[in-house]
C-alpha positions as CSV (number, residue, x, y, z in Angstrom):
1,X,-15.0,-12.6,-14.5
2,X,-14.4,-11.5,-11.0
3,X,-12.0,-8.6,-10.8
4,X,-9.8,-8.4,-7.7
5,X,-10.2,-5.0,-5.6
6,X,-7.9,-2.4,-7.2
7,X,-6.7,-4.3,-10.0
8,X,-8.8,-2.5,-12.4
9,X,-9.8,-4.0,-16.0
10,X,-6.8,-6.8,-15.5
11,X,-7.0,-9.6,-12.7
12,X,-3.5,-10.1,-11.2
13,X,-2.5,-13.5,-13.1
14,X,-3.1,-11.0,-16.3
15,X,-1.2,-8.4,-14.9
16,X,2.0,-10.7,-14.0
17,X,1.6,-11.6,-17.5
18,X,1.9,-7.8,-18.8
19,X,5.1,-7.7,-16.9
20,X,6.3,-10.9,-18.1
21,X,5.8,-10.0,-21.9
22,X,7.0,-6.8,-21.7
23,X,10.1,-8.3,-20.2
24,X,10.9,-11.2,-22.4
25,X,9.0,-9.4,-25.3
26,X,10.4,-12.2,-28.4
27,X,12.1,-14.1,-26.5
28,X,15.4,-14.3,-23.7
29,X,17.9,-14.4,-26.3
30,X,21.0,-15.2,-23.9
31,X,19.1,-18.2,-22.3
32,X,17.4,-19.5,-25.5
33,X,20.9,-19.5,-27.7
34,X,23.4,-20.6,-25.0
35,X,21.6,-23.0,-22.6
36,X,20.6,-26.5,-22.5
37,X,17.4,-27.8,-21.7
38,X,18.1,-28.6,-18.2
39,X,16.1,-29.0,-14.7
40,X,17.1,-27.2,-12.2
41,X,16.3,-26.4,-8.5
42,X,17.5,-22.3,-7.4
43,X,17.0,-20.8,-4.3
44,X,15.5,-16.8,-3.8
45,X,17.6,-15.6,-0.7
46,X,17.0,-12.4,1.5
47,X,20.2,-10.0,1.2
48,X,19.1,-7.8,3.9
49,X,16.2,-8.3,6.6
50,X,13.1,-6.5,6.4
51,X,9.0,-7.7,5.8
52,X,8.4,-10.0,3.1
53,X,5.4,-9.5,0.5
54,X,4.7,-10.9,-2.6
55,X,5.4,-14.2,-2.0
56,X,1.5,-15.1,-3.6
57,X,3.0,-12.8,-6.8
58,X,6.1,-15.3,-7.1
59,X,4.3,-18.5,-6.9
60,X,2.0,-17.4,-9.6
61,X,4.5,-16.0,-11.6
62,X,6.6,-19.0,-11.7
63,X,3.8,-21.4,-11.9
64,X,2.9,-18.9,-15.2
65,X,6.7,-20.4,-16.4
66,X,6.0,-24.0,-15.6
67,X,8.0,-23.9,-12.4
68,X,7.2,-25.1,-9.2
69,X,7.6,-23.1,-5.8
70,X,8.5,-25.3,-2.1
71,X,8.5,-23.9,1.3
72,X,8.0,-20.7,0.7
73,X,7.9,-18.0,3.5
74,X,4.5,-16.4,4.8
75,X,3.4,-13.5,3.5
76,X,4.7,-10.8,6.4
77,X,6.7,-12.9,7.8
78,X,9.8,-10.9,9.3
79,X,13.0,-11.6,7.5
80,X,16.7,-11.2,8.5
81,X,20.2,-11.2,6.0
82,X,20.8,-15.0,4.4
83,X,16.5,-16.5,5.0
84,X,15.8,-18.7,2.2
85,X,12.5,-17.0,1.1
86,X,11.8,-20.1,-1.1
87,X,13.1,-22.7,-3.7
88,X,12.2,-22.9,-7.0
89,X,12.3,-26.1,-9.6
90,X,11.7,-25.9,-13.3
91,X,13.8,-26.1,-16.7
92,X,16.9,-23.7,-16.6
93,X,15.2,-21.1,-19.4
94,X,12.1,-21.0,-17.8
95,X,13.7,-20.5,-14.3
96,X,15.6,-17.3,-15.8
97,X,13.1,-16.2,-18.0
98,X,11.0,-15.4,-14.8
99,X,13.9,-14.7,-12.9
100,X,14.3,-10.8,-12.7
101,X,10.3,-9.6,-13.0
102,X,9.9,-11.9,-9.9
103,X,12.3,-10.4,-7.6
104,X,11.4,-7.1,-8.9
105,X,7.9,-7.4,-7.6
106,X,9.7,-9.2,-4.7
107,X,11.4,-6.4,-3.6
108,X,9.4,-3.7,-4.0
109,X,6.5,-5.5,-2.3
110,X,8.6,-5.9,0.6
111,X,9.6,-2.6,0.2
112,X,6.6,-0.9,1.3
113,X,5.6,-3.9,3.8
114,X,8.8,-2.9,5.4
115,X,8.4,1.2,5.8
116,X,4.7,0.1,6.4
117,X,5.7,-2.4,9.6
118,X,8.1,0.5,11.1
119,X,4.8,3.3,10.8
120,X,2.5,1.5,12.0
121,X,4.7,0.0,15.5
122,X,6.0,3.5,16.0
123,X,2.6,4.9,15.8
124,X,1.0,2.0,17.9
125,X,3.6,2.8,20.4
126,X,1.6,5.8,21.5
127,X,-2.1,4.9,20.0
128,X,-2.8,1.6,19.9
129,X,-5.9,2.1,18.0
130,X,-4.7,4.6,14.9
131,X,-4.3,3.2,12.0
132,X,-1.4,3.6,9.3
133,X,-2.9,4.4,5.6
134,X,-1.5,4.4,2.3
135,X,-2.5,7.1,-0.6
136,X,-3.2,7.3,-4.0
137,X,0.6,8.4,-4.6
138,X,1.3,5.3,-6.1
139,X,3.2,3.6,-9.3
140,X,1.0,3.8,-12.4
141,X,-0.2,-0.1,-12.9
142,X,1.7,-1.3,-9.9
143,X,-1.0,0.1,-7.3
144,X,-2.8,-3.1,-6.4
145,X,0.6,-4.8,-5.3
146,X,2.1,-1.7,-3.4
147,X,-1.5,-1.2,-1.7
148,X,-2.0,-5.3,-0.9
149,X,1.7,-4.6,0.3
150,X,0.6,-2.1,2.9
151,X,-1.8,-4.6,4.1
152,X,0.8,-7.3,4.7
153,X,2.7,-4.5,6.6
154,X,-0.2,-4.1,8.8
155,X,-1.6,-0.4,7.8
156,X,-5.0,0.2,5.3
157,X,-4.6,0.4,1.7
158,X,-7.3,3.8,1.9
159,X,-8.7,4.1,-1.8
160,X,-7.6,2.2,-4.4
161,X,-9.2,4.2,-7.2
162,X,-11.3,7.1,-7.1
163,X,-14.7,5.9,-7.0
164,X,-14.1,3.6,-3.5
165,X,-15.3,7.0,-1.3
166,X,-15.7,10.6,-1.7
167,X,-12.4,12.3,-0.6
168,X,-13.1,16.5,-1.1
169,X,-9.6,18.2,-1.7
170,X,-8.5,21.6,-1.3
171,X,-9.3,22.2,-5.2
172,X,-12.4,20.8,-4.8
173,X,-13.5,23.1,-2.1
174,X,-12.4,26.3,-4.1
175,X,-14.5,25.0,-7.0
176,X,-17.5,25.2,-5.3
177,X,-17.1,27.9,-2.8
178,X,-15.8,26.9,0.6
179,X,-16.3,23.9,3.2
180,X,-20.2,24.6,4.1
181,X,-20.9,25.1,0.5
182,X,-19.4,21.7,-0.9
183,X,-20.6,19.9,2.6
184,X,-24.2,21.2,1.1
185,X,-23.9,20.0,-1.9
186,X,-22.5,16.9,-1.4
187,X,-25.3,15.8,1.2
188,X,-27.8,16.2,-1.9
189,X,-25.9,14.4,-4.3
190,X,-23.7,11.8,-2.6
191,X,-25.4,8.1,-2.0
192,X,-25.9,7.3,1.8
193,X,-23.9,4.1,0.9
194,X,-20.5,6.2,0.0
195,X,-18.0,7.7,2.9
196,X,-17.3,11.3,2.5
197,X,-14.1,12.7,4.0
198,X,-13.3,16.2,4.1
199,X,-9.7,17.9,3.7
200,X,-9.4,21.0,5.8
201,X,-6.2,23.3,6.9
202,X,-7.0,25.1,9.7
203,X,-9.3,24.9,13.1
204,X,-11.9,27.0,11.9
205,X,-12.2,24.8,8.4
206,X,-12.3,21.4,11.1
207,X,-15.4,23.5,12.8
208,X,-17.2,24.5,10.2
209,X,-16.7,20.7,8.6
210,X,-17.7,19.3,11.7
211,X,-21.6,20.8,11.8
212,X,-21.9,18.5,8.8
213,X,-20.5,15.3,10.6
214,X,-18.7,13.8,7.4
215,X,-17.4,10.3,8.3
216,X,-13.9,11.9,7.8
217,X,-11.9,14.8,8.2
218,X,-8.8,15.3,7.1
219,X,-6.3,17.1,8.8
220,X,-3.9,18.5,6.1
221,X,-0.4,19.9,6.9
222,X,-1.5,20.8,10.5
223,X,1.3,20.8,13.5
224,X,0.6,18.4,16.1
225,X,-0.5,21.5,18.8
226,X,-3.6,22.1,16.0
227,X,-4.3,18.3,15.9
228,X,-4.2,18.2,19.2
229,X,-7.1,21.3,19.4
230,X,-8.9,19.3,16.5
231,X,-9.1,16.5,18.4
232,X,-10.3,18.1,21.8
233,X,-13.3,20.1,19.8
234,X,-14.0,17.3,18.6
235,X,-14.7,15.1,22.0
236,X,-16.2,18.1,23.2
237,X,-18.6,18.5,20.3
238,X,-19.2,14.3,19.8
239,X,-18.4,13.0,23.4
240,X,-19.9,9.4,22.4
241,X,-17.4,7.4,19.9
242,X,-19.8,5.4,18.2
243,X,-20.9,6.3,15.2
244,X,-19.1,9.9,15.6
245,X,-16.5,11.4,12.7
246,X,-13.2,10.6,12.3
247,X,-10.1,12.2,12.3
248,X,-7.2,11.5,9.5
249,X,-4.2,13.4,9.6
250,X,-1.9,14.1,6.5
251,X,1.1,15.6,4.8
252,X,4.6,15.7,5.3
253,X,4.3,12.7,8.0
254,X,7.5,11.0,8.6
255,X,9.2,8.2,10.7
256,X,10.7,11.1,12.9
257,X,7.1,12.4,13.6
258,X,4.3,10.0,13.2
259,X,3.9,9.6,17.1
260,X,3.5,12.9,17.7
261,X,0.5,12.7,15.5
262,X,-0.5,9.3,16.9
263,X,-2.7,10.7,19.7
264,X,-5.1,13.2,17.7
265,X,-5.4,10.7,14.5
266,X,-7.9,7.7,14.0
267,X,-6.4,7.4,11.1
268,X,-2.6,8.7,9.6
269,X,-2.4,8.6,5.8
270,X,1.2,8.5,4.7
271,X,2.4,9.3,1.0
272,X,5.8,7.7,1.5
273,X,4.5,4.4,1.8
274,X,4.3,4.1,-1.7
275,X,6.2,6.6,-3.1
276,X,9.1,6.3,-1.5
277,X,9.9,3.2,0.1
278,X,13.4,1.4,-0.1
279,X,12.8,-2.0,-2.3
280,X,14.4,-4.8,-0.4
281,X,17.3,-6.6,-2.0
282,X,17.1,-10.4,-3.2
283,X,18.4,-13.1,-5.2
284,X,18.4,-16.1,-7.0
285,X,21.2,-18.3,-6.9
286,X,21.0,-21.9,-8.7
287,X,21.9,-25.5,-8.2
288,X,22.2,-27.4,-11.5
289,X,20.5,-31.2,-10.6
C-alpha cells in the first residue's frame, strides 16, 4: 500500500483511527448509557478567526463514524469569529463519539496554518521569494498533520523524517573533525540524488562550506549584520543564481524579527511553527432533527 509522505508505517485513515481508539478505547460510556438512537445534524463553528486546516482530517474522521460532512470550508481558507466551518449529519452517539479528536486535530491544524500565514506575509513583505520552513521540532506521531499544516499556511514542510536529505549539524561536524573534513567525506559517500545542507555559525564556517558548494547552508544563530555578509560573499563568490547554493537561516527566529532576516535567506526555517503555535478554538454545537 501506498504510504502518504511523512506518515511513516501508518497511512492517515490508520492514523485517525489510532486517535479515535485511544479516545473511545471500550466504548463512550456517557453517550452509549444515556442517549437515544437519534439523527442529528451539528454545526463545527470558528470561536476566534485565524487559517483553517484540517478540514480533509474531519471529513475522514467523521466519515470513519458513519457521519456525513456538507459545505465544508476550503482548506486555508481565512476564517473570522462565528464562520460555520461545516455541518455534520449522523446518529447522535456517533456524532459525539468523533466529536472531541476532530476538533482536536481541527485546532491544532489551524494552529500552525495560522502562525505559518503570519511568517510567511511578514517575510514576503521584504523578500518575496524566501520561503518560510518548518523543522523537525515537532509532536511525536502528529508530524504529518502539523507539517501538511505548514503547507496550507503557505511555508515548506522541510524534512519530514530523517532520510528525506542530508542536513549536517553542529554535532555532526565535531564528530568528524570540522566543516572541510565532513564536506570531504560526505561528497564520497552521499548519492548525487540526495540534497546536502550544511549548519555553520560563523563567516568563516559559511566560507570554508562554500568551496564545497552544498545545495544548502545553514545559517545558525547568526545576527542579521552576519547574514547579511553571508549573503554578499556569497553573490560575490556565485554571481549567477542558477544552479548556485542556498542560503537557510535558523534559530531563535521570531515574528518580531523574521524580516530582518528576509533579505539574506532563500529559505527561513522556524521551530515555532510546530512547537509552539496557539491551537485555534472551535466547537460543535447540535440541532436535534
Amino acid at each position: 500500500m501506498q504510504r502518504e509522505s511523512g506518515v511513516g508505517s501508518l497511512g492517515v485513515s490508520e492514523l485517525l483511527v489510532s486517535y479515535l481508539r485511544e479516545d473511545i478505547r471500550t466504548g463512550d460510556i456517557t453517550s452509549e448509557s444515556l442517549l437515544p438512537k437519534i439523527t442529528a445534524r451539528a454545526r463545527i463553528i470558528a470561536k476566534e478567526g485565524g487559517v483553517v486546516a484540517g478540514i480533509e482530517e474531519l471529513v475522514t474522521l467523521f466519515r470513519l463514524s458513519n457521519c456525513i460532512i456538507r459545505n465544508p470550508v476550503p482548506d486555508g481558507s481565512e476564517i473570522s469569529t462565528g464562520t460555520v466551518i461545516c455541518t455534520v449529519e449522523g446518529d447522535v452517539k456517533d456524532l459525539l463519539r468523533t466529536e472531541r479528536v476532530g476538533l482536536n486535530i481541527l485546532a491544532r491544524m489551524s494552529g500552525v496554518a495560522t502562525i505559518t500565514r503570519q511568517f510567511v506575509d511578514k517575510a514576503r513583505a521584504v523578500n518575496e521569494n524566501v520561503k518560510i520552513a518548518a523543522t523537525r521540532k515537532t509532536t511525536p506521531g502528529f508530524r504529518y498533520f502539523e507539517k501538511k499544516a505548514v503547507r496550507i499556511g503557505g511555508g515548506d514542510p522541510h524534512r519530514y523524517s530523517l532520510d528525506d536529505m542530508v542536513l549536517i549539524k553542529e554535532n555532526h561536524i565535531r564528530a568528524c573533525g570540522g566543516v572541510t573534513e565532513i564536506l570531504k567525506l560526505a561528497g564520497e559517500k552521499i548519492p548525487f540524488s540526495k540534497k546536502i545542507d550544511i549548519e555553520v555559525e560563523t563567516l568563516d564556517q559559511f566560507r570554508e562550506a562554500l568551496r564545497f558548494a552544498p545545495d544548502i547552508i545553514m545559517l545558525d544563530n547568526m545576527k542579521p549584520s552576519e547574514a547579511k555578509e553571508c549573503r554578499e560573499h556569497l553573490d560575490k563568490i556565485m554571481p549567477t543564481r542558477s544552479g548556485r547554493t542556498l542560503i537557510e537561516i535558523s534559530g531563535n527566529i521570531t515574528m518580531e524579527n523574521v524580516a530582518d532576516y528576509a533579505p539574506y535567506g532563500d529559505i527561513i526555517s522556524v521551530g515555532s511553527l510546530t512547537h509552539s503555535y496557539k491551537s485555534l478554538d472551535f466547537t460543535m454545537l447540535m440541532d436535534l432533527q
